[in-house]
N, CA and C atoms as an extended XYZ file, in Angstrom:
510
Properties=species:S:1:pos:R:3:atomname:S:1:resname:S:1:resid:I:1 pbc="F F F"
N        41.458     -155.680       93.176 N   UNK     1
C        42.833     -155.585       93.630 CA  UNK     1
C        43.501     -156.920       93.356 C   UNK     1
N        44.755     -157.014       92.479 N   UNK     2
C        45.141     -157.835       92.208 CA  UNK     2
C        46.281     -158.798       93.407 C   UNK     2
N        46.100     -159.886       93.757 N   UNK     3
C        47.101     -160.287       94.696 CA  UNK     3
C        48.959     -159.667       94.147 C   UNK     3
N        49.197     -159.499       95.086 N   UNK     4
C        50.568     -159.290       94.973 CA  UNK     4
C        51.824     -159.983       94.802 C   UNK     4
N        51.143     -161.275       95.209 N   UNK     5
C        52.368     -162.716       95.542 CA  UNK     5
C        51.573     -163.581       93.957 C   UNK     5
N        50.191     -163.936       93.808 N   UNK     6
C        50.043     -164.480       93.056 CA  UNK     6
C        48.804     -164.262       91.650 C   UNK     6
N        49.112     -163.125       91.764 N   UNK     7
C        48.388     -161.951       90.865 CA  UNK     7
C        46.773     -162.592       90.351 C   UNK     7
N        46.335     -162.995       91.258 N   UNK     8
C        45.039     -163.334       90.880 CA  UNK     8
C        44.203     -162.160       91.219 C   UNK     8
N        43.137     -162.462       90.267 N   UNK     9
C        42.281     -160.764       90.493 CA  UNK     9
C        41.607     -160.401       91.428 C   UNK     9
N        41.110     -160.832       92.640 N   UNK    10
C        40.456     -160.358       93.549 CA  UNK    10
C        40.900     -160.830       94.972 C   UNK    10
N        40.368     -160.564       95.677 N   UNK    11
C        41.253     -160.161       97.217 CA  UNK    11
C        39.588     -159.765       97.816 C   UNK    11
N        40.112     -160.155       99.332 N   UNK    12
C        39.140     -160.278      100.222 CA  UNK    12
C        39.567     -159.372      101.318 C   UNK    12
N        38.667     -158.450      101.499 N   UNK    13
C        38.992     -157.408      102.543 CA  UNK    13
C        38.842     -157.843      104.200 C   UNK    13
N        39.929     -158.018      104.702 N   UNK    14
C        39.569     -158.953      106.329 CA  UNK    14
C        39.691     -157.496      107.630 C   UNK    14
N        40.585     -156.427      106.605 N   UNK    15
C        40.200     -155.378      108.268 CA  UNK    15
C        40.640     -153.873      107.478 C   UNK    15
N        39.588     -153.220      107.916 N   UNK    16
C        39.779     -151.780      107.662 CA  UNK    16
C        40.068     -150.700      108.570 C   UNK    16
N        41.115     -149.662      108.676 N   UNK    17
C        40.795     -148.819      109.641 CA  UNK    17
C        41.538     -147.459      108.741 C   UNK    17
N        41.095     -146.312      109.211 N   UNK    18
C        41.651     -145.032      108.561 CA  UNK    18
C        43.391     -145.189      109.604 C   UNK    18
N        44.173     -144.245      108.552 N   UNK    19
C        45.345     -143.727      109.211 CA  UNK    19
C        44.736     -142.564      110.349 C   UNK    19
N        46.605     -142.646      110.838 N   UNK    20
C        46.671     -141.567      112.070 CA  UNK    20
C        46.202     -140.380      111.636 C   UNK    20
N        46.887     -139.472      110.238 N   UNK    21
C        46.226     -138.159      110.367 CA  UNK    21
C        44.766     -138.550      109.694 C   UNK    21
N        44.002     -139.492      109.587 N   UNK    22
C        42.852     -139.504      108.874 CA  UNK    22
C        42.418     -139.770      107.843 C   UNK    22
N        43.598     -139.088      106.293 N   UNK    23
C        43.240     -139.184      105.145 CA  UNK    23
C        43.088     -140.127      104.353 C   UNK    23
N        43.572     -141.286      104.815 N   UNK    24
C        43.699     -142.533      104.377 CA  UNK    24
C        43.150     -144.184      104.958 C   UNK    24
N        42.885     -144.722      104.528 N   UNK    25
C        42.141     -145.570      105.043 CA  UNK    25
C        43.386     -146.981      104.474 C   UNK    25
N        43.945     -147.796      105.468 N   UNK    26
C        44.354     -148.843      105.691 CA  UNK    26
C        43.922     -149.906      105.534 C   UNK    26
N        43.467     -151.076      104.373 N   UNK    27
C        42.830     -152.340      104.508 CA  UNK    27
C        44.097     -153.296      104.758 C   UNK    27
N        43.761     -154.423      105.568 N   UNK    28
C        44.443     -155.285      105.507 CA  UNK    28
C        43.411     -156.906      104.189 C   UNK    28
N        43.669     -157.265      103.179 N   UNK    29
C        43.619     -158.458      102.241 CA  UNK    29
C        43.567     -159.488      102.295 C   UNK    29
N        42.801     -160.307      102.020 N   UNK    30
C        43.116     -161.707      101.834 CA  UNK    30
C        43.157     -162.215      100.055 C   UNK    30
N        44.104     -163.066       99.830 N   UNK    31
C        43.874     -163.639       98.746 CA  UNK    31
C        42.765     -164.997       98.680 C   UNK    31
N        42.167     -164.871       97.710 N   UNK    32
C        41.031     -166.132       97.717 CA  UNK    32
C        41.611     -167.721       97.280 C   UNK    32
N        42.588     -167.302       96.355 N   UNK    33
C        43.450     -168.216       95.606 CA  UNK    33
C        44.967     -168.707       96.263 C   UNK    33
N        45.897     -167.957       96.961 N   UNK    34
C        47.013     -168.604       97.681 CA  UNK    34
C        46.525     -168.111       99.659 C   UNK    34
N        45.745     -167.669       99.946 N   UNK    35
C        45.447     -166.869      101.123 CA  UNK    35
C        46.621     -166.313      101.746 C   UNK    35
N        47.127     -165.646      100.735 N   UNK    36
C        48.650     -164.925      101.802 CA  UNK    36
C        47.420     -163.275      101.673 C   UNK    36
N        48.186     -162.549      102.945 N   UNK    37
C        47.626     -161.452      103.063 CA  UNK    37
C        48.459     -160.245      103.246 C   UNK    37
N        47.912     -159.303      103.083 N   UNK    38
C        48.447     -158.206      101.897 CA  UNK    38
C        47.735     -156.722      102.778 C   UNK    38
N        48.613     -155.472      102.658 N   UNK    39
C        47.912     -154.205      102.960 CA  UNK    39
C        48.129     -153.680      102.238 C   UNK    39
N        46.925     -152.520      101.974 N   UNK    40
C        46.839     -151.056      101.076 CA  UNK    40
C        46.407     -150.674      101.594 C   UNK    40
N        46.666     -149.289      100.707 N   UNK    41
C        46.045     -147.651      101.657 CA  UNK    41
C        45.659     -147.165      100.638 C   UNK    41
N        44.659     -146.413      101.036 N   UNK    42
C        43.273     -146.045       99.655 CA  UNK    42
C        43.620     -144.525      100.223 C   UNK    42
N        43.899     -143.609       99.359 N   UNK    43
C        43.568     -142.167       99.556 CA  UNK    43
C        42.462     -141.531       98.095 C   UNK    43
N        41.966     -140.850       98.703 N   UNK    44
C        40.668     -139.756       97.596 CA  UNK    44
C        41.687     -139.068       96.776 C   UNK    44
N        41.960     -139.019       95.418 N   UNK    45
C        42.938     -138.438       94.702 CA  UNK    45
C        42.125     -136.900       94.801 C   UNK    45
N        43.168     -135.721       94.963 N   UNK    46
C        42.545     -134.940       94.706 CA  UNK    46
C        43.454     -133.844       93.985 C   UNK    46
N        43.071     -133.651       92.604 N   UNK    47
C        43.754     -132.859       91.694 CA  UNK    47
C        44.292     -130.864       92.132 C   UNK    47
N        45.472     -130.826       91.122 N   UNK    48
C        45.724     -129.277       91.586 CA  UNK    48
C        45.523     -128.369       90.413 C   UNK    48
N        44.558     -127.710       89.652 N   UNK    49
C        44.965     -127.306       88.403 CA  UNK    49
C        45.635     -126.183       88.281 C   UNK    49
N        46.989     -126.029       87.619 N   UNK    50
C        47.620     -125.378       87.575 CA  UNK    50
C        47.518     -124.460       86.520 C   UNK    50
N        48.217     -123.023       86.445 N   UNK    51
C        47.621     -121.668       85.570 CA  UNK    51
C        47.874     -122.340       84.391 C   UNK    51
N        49.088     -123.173       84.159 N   UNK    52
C        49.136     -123.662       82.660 CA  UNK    52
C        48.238     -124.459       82.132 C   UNK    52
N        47.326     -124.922       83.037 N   UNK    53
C        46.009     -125.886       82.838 CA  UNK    53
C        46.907     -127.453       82.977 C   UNK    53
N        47.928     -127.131       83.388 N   UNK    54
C        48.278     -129.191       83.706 CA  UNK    54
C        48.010     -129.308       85.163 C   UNK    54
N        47.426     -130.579       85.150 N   UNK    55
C        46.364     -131.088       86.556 CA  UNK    55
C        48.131     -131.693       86.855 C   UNK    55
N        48.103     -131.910       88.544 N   UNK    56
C        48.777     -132.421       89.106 CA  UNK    56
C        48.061     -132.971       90.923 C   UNK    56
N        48.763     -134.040       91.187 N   UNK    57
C        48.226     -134.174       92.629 CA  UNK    57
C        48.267     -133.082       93.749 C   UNK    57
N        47.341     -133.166       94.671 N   UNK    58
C        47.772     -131.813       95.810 CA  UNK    58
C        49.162     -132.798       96.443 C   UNK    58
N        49.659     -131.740       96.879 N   UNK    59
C        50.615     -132.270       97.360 CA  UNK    59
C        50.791     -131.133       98.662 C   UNK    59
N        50.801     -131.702       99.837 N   UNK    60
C        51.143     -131.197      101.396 CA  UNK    60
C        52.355     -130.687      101.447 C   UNK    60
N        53.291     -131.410      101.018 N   UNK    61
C        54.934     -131.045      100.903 CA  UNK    61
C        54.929     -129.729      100.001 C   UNK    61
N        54.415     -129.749       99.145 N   UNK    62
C        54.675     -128.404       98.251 CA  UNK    62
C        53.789     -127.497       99.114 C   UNK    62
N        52.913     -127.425       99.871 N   UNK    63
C        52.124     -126.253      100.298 CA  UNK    63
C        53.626     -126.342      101.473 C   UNK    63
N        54.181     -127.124      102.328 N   UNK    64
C        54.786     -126.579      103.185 CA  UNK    64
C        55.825     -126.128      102.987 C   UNK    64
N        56.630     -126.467      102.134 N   UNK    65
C        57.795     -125.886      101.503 CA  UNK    65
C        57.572     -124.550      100.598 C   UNK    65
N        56.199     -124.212      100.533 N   UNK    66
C        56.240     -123.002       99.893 CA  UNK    66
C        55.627     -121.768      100.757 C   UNK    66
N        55.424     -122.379      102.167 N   UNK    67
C        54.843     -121.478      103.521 CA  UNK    67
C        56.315     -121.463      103.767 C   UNK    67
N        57.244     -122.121      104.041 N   UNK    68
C        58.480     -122.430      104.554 CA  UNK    68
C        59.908     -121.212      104.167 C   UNK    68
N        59.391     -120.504      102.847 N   UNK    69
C        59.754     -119.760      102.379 CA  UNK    69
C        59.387     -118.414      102.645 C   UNK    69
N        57.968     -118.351      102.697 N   UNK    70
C        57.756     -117.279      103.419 CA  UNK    70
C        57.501     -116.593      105.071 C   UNK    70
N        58.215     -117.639      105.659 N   UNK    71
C        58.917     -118.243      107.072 CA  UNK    71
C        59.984     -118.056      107.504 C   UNK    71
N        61.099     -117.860      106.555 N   UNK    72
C        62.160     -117.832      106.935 CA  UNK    72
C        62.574     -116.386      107.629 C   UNK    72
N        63.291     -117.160      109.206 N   UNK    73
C        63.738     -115.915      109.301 CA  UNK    73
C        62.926     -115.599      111.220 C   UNK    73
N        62.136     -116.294      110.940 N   UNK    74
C        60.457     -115.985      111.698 CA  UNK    74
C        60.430     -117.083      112.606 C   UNK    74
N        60.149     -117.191      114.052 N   UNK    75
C        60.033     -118.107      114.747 CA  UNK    75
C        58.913     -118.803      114.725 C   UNK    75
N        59.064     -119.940      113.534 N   UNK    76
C        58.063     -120.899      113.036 CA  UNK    76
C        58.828     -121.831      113.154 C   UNK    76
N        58.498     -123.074      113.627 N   UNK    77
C        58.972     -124.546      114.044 CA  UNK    77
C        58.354     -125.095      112.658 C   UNK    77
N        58.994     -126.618      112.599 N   UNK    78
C        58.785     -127.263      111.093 CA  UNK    78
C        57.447     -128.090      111.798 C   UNK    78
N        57.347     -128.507      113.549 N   UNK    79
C        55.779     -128.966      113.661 CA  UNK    79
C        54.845     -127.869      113.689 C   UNK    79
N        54.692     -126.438      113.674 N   UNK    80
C        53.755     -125.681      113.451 CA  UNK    80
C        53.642     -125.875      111.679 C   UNK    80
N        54.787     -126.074      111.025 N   UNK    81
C        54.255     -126.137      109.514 CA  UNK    81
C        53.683     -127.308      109.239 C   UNK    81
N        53.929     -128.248      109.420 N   UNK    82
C        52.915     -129.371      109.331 CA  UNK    82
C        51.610     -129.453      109.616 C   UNK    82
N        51.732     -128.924      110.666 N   UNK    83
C        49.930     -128.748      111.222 CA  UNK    83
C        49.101     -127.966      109.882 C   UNK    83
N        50.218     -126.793      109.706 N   UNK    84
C        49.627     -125.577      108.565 CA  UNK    84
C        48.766     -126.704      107.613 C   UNK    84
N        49.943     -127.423      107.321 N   UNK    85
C        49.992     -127.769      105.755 CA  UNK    85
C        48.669     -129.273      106.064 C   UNK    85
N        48.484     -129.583      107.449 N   UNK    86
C        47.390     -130.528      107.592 CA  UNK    86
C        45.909     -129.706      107.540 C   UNK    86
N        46.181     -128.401      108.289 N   UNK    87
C        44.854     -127.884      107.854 CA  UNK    87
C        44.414     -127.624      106.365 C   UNK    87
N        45.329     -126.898      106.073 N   UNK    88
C        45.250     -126.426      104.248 CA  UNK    88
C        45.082     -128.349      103.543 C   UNK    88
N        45.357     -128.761      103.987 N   UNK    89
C        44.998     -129.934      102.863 CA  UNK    89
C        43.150     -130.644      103.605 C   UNK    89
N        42.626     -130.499      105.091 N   UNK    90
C        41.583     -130.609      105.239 CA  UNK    90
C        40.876     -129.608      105.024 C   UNK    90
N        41.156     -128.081      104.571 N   UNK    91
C        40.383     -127.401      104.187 CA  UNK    91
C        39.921     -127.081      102.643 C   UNK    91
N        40.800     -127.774      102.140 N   UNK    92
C        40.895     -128.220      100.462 CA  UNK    92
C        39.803     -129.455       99.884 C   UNK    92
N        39.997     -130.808      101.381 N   UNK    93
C        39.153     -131.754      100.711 CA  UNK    93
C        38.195     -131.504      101.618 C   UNK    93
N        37.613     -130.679      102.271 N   UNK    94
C        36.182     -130.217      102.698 CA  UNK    94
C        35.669     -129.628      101.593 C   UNK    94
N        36.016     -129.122      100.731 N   UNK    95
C        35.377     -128.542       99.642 CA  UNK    95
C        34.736     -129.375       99.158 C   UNK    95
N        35.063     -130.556       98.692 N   UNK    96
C        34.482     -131.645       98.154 CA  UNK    96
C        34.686     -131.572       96.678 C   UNK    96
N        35.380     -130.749       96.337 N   UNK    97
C        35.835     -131.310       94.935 CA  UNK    97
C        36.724     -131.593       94.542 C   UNK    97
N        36.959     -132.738       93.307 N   UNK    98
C        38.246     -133.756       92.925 CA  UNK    98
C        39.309     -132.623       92.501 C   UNK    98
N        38.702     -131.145       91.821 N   UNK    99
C        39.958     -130.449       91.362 CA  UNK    99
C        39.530     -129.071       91.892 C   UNK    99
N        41.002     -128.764       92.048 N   UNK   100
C        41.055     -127.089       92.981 CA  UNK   100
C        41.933     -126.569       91.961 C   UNK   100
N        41.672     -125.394       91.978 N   UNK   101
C        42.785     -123.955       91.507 CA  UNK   101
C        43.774     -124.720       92.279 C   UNK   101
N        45.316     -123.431       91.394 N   UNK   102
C        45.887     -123.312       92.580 CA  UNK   102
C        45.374     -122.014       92.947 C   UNK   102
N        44.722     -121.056       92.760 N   UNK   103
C        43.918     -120.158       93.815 CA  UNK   103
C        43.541     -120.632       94.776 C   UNK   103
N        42.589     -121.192       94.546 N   UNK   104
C        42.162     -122.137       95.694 CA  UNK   104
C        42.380     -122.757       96.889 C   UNK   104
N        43.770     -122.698       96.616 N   UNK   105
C        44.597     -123.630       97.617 CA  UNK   105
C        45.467     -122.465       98.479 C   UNK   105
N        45.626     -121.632       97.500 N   UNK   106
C        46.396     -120.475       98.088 CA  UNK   106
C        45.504     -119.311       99.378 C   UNK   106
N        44.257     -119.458       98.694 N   UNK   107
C        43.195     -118.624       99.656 CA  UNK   107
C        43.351     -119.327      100.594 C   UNK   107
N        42.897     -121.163      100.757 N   UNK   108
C        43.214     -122.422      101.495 CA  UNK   108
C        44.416     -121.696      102.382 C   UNK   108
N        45.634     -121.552      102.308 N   UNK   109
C        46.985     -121.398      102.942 CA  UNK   109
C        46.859     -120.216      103.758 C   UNK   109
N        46.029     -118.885      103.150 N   UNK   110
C        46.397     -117.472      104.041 CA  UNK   110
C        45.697     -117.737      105.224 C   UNK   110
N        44.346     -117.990      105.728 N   UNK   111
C        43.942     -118.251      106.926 CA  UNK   111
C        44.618     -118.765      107.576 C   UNK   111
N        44.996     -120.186      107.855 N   UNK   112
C        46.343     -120.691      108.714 CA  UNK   112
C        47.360     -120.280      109.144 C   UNK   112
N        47.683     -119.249      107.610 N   UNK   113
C        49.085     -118.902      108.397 CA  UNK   113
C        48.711     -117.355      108.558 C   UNK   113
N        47.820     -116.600      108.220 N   UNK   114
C        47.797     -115.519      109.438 CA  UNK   114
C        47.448     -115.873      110.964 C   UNK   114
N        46.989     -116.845      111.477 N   UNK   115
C        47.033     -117.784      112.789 CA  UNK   115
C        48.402     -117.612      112.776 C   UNK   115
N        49.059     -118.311      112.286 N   UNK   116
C        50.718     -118.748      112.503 CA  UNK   116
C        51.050     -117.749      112.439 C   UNK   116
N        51.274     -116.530      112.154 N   UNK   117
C        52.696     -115.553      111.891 CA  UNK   117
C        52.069     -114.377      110.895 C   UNK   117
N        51.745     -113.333      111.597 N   UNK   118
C        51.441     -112.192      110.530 CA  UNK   118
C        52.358     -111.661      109.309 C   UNK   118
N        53.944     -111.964      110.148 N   UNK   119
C        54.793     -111.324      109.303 CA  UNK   119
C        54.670     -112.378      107.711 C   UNK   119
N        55.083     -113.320      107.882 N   UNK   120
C        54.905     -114.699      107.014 CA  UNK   120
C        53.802     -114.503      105.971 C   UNK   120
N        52.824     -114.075      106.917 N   UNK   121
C        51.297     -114.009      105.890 CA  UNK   121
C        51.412     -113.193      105.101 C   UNK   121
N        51.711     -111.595      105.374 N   UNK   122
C        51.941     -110.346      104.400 CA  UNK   122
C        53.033     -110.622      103.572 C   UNK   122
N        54.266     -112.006      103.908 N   UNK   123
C        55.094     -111.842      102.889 CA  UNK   123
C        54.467     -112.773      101.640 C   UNK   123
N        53.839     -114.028      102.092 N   UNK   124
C        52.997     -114.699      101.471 CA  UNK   124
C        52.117     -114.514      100.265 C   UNK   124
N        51.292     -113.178      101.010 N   UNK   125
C        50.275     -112.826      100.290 CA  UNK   125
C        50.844     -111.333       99.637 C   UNK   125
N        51.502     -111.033       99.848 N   UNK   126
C        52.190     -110.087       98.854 CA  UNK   126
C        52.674     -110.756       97.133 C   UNK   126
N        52.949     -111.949       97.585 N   UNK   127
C        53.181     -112.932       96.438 CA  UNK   127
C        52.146     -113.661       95.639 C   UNK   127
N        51.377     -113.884       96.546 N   UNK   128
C        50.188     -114.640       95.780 CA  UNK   128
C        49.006     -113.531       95.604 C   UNK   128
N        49.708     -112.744       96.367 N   UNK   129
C        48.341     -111.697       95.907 CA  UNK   129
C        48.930     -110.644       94.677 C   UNK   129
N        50.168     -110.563       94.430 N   UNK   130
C        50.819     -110.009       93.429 CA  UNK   130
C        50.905     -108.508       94.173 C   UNK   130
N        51.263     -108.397       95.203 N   UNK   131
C        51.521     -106.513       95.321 CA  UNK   131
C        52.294     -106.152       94.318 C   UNK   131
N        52.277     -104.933       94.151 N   UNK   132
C        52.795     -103.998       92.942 CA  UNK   132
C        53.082     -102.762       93.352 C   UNK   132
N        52.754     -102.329       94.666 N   UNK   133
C        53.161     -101.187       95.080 CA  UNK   133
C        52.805     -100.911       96.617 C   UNK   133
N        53.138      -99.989       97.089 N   UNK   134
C        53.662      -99.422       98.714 CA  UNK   134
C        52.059      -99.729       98.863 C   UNK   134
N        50.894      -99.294       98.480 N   UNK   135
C        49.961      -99.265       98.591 CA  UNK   135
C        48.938     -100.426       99.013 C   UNK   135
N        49.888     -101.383       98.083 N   UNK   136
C        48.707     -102.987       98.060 CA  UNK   136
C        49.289     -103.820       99.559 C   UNK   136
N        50.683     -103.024      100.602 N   UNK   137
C        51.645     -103.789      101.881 CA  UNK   137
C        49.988     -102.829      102.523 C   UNK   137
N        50.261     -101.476      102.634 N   UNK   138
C        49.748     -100.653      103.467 CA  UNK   138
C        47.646     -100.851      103.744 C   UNK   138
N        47.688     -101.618      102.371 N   UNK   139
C        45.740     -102.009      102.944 CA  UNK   139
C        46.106     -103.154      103.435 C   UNK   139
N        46.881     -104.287      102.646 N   UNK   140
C        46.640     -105.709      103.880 CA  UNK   140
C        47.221     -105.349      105.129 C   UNK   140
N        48.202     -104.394      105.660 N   UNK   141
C        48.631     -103.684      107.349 CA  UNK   141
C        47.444     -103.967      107.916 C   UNK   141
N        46.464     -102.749      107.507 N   UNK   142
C        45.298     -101.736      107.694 CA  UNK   142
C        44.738     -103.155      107.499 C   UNK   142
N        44.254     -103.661      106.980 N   UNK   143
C        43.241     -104.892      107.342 CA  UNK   143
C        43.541     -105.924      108.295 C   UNK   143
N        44.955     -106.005      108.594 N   UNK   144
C        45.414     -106.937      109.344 CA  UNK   144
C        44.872     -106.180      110.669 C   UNK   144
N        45.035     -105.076      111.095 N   UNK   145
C        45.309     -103.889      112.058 CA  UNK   145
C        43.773     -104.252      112.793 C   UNK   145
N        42.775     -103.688      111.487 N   UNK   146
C        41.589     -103.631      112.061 CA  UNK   146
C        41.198     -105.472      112.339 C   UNK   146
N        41.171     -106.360      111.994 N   UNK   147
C        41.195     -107.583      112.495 CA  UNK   147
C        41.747     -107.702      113.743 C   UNK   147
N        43.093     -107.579      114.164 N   UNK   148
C        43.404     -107.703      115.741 CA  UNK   148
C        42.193     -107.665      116.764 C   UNK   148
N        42.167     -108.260      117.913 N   UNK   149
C        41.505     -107.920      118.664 CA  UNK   149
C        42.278     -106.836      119.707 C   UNK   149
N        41.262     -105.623      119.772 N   UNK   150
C        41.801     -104.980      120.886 CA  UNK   150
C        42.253     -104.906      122.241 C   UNK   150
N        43.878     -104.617      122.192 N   UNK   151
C        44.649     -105.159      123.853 CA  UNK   151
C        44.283     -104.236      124.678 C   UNK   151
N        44.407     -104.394      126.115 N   UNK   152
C        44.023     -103.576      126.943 CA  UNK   152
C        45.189     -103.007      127.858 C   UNK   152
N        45.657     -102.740      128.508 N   UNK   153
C        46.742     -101.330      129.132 CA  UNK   153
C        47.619     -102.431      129.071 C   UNK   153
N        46.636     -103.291      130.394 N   UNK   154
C        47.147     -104.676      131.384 CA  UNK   154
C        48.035     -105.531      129.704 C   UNK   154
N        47.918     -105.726      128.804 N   UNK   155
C        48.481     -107.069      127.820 CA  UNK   155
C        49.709     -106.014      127.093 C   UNK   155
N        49.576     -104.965      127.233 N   UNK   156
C        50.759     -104.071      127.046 CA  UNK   156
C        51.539     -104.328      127.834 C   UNK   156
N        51.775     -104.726      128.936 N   UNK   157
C        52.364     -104.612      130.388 CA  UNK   157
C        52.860     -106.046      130.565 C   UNK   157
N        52.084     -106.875      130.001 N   UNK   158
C        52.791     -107.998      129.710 CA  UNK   158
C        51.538     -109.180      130.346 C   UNK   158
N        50.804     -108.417      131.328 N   UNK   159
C        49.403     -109.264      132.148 CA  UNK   159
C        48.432     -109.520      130.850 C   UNK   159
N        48.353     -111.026      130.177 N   UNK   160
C        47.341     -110.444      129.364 CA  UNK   160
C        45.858     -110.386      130.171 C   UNK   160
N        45.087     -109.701      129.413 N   UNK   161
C        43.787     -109.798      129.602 CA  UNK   161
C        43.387     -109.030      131.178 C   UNK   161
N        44.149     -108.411      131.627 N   UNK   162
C        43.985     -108.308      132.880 CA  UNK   162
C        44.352     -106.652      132.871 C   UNK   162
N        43.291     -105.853      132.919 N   UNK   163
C        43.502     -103.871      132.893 CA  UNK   163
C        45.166     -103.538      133.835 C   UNK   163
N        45.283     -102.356      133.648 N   UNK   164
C        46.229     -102.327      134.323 CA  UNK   164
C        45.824     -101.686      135.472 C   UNK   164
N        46.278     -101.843      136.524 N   UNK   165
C        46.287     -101.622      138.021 CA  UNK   165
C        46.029      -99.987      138.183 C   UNK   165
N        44.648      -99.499      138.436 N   UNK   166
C        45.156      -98.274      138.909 CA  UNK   166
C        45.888      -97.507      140.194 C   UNK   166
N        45.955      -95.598      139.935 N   UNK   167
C        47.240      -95.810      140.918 CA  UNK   167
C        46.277      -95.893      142.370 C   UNK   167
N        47.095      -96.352      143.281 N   UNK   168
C        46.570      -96.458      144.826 CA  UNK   168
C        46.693      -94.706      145.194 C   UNK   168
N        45.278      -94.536      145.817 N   UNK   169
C        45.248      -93.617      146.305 CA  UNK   169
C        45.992      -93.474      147.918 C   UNK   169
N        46.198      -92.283      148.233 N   UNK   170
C        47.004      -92.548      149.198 CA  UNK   170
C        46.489      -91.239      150.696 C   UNK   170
């Protein structure tokens, strides 16, 4: 690492700590040659390959601005999309590799946001999954459907989790 004030080539690492969301790691520098001191932030590059085959960085902002779209409309807050777009980018570099599809990233995105918003997800994945007809809405329904967990009288009624009251005998 080259000093910044007096471009000599090496630098002395005096304190390390990761950032707030994690991904990045913070050194604070020393120069060996003027000792002025200096910070960087080291992130793991991690590539996106795209259908045209040009690599580009992942980028968080583009996964949320492109959940954001299929959001609209839908009572989703811009801090529930962030979170989205923090999981989808730790569930991307858990993989452990330098380059992802964008498949990859997109499979990455539907888990989260069927958490977040069913409606969002089927509009989502109608897109990335390419529907083409009445047929390809009506199995992801039907799969969404059978996934639910089953409510009981009581979470109809508005009590969750709690049967509904039978009647008093009298």
């Amino acid at each position: 690492m080259h000093c910044p004030f007096c471009r000599h080539p090496d630098s002395r690492v005096v304190d390390s700590r990761t950032t707030d969301d994690g991904c990045s790691i913070r050194r604070r520098r020393q120069c060996p040659d003027c000792s002025r001191r200096f910070t960087t932030v080291e992130t793991a590059s991690l590539m996106v390959i795209k259908r045209s085959g040009v690599t580009e960085p992942f980028s968080r902002t583009k996964v949320i601005s492109g959940v954001r779209k299929a959001c609209q409309g839908r009572p989703v807050t811009e801090d529930a999309l962030a979170k989205l777009g923090q999981r989808v980018e730790e569930a991307v570099r858990a993989t452990g590799s330098a380059e992802l599809s964008t498949h990859d990233v997109g499979l990455a995105i539907l888990g989260p946001l069927r958490d977040l918003d069913l409606v969002a997800y089927l509009r989502f994945a109608s897109v990335y999954q390419a529907f083409d007809s009445l047929e390809d809405f009506e199995a992801a329904v039907a799969e969404l459907r059978e996934q639910r967990p089953v409510t009981t009288a009581g979470e109809r009624d508005g009590a969750p989790g709690v049967p509904a009251p039978a009647a008093a005998a009298e």
